[in-house]
C-alpha positions, -999 to 999 in steps of 0.1 A, spaced: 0 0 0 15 37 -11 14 61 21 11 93 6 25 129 23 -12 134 37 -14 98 52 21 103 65 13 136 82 -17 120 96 2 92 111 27 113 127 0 135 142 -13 104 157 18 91 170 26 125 182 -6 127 203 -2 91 217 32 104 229 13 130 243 -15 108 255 11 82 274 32 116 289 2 131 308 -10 94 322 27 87 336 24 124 352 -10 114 365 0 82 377 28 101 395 5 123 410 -15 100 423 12 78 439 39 105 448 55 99 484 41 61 484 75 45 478 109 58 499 135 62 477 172 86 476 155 112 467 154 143 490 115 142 484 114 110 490 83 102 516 70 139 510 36 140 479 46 168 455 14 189 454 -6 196 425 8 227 413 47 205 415 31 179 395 18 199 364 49 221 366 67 187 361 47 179 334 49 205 314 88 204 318 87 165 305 59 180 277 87 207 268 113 180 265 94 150 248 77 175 225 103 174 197 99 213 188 118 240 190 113 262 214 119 295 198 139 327 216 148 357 207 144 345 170 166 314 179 160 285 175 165 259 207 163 224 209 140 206 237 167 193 261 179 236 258 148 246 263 140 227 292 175 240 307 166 273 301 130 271 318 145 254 345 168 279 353 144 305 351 120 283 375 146 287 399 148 324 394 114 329 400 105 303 425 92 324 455 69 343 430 55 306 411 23 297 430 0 278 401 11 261 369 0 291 353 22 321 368 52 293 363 43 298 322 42 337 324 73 335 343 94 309 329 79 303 289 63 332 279 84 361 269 121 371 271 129 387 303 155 412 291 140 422 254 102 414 267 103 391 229 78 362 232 88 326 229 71 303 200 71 272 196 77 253 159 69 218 154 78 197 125 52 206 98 32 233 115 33 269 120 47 282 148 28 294 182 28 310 211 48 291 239 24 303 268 -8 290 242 9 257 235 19 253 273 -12 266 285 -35 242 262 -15 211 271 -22 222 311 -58 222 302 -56 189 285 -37 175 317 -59 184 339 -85 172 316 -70 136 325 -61 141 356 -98 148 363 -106 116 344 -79 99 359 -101 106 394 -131 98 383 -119 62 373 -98 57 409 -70 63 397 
């Protein structure tokens, strides 16, 4: 059978989102059994609350995304991107108190020019980091809620 470029992009859209898909439900199982196991970590024994948890996903989102996460008209791979975000998390930590303030913080907009971060994935126009991170929130929480509903 011939796969032509429409079939193709369709089947990498669909792969993309099960990537997607398989991310949020390992965030949501962490979230729903963080602190039952001890461990080496410095956490270890302590639940991450919910605001922790989505901040953490949207870090592994960032970095299993496969886009570029674009600054300052550069563009930066995910595993520099998440570096970068990281370091700004840890900037701005005192002032972060929901998923969303870590996005205007941390993703949204160059703190010294004040230029906005996109995002460009294979195939598709660029974005708006802060929409992009903002939408997959929404669809994480989405599941989590789901997630709830079902015992999880």
């Amino acid at each position: 059978m011939k796969v032509g470029m429409k079939e193709y992009s369709y089947i990498l859209k669909f792969i993309r989102m099960a990537g997607i898909i398989i991310l949020a439900l390992m965030s949501l199982h962490e979230l729903t059994h963080a602190g039952k196991s001890e461990g080496s970590n410095k956490n270890a024994g302590k639940k991450p609350n919910t605001v922790d948890l989505e901040i953490q996903h949207l870090i592994r989102f960032v970095k299993a995304s496969g886009c570029d996460f674009v600054r300052n008209g550069r563009h930066h791979k995910p595993d520099e991107a998440v570096r970068h975000i990281n370091a700004k998390h840890d900037y701005f930590r005192k002032k972060i108190d929901s998923a969303e303030k870590f996005v205007e913080l941390t993703a949204t907009q160059s703190t010294m020019t004040k230029n906005k971060y996109k995002i460009q994935c294979q195939n598709q126009a660029a974005v708006y980091s802060s929409e992009w991170l903002l939408s997959e929130l929404d669809s994480f929480r989405r599941l989590s809620d789901i997630g709830n509903d079902v015992g999880l």
